[in-house]
NUDOMI-381782 format. One record per residue: y, z, x of N, C-alpha, C in turn. Coordinates in steps of 0.2 Angstrom, whole numbers, padded with zeros to 4 digits, always signed. Example, Ala and Ser with C-alpha at 12.3 -4.5 7.8 and 13.67 -1.06 7.14 Angstrom:
BEGIN
-0028+0039+0066-0022+0039+0062-0016+0039+0066 -0011+0035+0064-0005+0036+0068+0000+0039+0064 
***
This chain:
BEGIN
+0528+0528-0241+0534+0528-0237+0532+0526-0229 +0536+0522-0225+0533+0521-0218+0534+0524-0215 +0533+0527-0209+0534+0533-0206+0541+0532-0202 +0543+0526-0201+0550+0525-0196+0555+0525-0202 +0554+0524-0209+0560+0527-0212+0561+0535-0213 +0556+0538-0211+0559+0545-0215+0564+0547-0208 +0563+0545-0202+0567+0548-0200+0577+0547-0202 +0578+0540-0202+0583+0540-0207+0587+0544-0214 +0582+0545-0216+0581+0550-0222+0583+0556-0222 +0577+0559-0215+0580+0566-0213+0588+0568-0209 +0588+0560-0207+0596+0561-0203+0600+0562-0210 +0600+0558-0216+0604+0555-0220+0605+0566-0225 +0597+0567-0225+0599+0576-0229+0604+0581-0223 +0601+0578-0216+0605+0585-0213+0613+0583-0213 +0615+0577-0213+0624+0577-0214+0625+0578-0221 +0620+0575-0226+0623+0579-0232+0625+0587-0232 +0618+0590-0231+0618+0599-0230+0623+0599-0229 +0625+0598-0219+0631+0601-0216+0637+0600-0219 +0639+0593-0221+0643+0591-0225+0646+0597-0231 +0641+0599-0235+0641+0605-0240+0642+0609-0238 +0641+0612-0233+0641+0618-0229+0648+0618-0226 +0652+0616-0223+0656+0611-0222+0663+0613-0228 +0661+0611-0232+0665+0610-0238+0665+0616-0242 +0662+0620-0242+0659+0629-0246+0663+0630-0238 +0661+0633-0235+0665+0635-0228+0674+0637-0227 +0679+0627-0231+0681+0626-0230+0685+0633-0236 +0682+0634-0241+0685+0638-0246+0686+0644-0245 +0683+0646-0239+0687+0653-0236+0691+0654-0233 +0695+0660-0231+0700+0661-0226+0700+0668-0222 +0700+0667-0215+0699+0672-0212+0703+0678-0211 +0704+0684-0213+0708+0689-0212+0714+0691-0208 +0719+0691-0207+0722+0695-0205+0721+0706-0202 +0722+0705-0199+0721+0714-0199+0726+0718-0207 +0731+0715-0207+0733+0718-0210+0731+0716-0221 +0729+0710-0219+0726+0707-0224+0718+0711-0228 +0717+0712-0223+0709+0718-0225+0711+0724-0225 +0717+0726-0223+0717+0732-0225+0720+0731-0232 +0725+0727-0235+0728+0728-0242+0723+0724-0247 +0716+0720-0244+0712+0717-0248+0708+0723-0250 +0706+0729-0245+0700+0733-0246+0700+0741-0247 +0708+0743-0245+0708+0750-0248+0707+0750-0255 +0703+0755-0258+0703+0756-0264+0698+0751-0269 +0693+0750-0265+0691+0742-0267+0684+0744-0267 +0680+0742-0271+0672+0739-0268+0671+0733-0267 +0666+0736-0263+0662+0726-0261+0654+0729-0264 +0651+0723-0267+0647+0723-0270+0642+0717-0272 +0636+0717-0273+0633+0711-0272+0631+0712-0280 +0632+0716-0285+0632+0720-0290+0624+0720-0293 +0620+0720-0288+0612+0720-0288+0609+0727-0284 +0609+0726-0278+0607+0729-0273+0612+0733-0270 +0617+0733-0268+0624+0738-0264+0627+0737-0267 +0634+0743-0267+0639+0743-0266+0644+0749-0260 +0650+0746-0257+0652+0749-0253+0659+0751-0256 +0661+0756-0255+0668+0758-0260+0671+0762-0253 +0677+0758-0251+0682+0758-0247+0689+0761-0250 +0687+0768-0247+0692+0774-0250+0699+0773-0245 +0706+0773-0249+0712+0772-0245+0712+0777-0238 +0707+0782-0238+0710+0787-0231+0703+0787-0228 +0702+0779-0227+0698+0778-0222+0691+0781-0223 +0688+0782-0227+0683+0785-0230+0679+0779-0234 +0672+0778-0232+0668+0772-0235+0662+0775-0238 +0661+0774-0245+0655+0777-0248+0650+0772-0250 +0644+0771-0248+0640+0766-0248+0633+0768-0253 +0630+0764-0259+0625+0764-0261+0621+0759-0261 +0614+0759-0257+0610+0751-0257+0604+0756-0256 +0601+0749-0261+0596+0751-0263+0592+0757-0267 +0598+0762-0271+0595+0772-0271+0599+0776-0266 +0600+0773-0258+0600+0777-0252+0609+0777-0252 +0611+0782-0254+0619+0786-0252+0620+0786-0242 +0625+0783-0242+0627+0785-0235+0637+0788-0237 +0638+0790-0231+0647+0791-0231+0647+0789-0223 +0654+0785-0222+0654+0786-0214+0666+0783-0214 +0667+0782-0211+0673+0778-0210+0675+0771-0207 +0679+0769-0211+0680+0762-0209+0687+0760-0207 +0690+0757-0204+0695+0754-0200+0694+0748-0199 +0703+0746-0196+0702+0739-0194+0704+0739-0188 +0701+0734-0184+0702+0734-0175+0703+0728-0174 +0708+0726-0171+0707+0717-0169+0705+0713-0175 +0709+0712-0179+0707+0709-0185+0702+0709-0188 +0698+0714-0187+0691+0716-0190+0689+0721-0193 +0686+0721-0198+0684+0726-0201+0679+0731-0198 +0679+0738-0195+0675+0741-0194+0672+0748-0196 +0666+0746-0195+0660+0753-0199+0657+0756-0197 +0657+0764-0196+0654+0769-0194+0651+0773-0200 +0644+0772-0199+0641+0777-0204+0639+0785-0201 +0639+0787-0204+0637+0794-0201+0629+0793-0199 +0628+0797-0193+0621+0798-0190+0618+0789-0185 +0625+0786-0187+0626+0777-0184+0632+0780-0182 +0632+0782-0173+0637+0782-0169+0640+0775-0167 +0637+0772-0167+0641+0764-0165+0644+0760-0171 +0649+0757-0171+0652+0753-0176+0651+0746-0178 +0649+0745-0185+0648+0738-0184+0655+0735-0186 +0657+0729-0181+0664+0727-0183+0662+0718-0187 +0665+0717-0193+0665+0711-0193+0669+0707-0196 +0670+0700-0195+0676+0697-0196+0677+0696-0204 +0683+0696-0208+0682+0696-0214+0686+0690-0218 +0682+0686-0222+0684+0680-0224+0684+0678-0231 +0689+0677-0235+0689+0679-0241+0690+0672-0245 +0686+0671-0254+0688+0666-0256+0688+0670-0264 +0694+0670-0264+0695+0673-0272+0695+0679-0273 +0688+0684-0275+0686+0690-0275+0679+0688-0270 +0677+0682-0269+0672+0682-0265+0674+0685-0259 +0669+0688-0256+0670+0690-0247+0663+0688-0244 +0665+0684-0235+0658+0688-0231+0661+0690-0226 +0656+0694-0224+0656+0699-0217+0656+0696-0214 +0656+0693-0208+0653+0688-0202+0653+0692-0195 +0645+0692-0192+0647+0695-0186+0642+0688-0180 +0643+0690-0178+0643+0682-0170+0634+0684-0173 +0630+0677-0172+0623+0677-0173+0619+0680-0179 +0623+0682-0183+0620+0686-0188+0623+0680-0195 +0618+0681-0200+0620+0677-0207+0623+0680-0208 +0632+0679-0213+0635+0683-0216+0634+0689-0222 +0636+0691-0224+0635+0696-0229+0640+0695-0235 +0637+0692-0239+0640+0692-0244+0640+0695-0253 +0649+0696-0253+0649+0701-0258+0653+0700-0264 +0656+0702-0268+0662+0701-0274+0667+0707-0272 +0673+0706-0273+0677+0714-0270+0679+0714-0279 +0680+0721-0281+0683+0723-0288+0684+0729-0287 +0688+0733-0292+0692+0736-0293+0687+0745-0292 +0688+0749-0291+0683+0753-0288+0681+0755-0296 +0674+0754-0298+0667+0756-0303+0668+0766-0303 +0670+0768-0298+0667+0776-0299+0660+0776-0300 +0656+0771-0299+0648+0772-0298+0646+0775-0293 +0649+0775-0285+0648+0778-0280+0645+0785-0280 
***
């Protein structure tokens, strides 16, 4: 290949990527406040390998990742989902974007966190 084509090439994959990106993006829809709360009381999020987070209606969040149990509380602020674990004084808040039973977390410079939400396991 000559070398002044691959540049073309490379331009031609990153509009495709983005493109994809673009169009998978498109299939989510950003939450309302009151929209995470009646998506997630009562609910897990789970990546059904490594975590799950079981979002208890009185604001009570039970977490297992990895082996390691955590409890803390969750709320929503500003359209956001947020989370305080015990012995974690600070809250992580993040935007919550739904397609289907898919969800991600989105917090500004962080990759999302992606999950499946279903009906609460009692595995917690």
């Amino acid at each position: 290949m000559k070398r002044g084509s691959r540049v073309p090439c490379l331009a031609l994959l990153a509009l495709t990527t983005s493109g994809t990106t673009a169009a998978t993006e498109g299939k989510f829809q950003k939450l309302t406040a009151g929209q995470i709360r009646a998506k997630l009381a009562g609910m897990e999020l789970t990546d059904n390998v490594h975590w799950r987070d079981l979002y208890q209606r009185n604001g009570t969040i039970m977490s297992t990742s990895m082996g390691r149990k955590r409890t803390g509380k969750w709320r929503v602020e500003q359209n956001q989902l947020c989370i305080e674990f015990e012995k974690e004084p600070i809250p992580k808040c993040y935007d919550v974007w739904l397609s289907g039973k898919q969800v991600e977390l989105r917090r500004e410079g962080l990759l999302p966190l992606h999950g499946t939400l279903e009906p609460s396991s009692g595995r917690n």
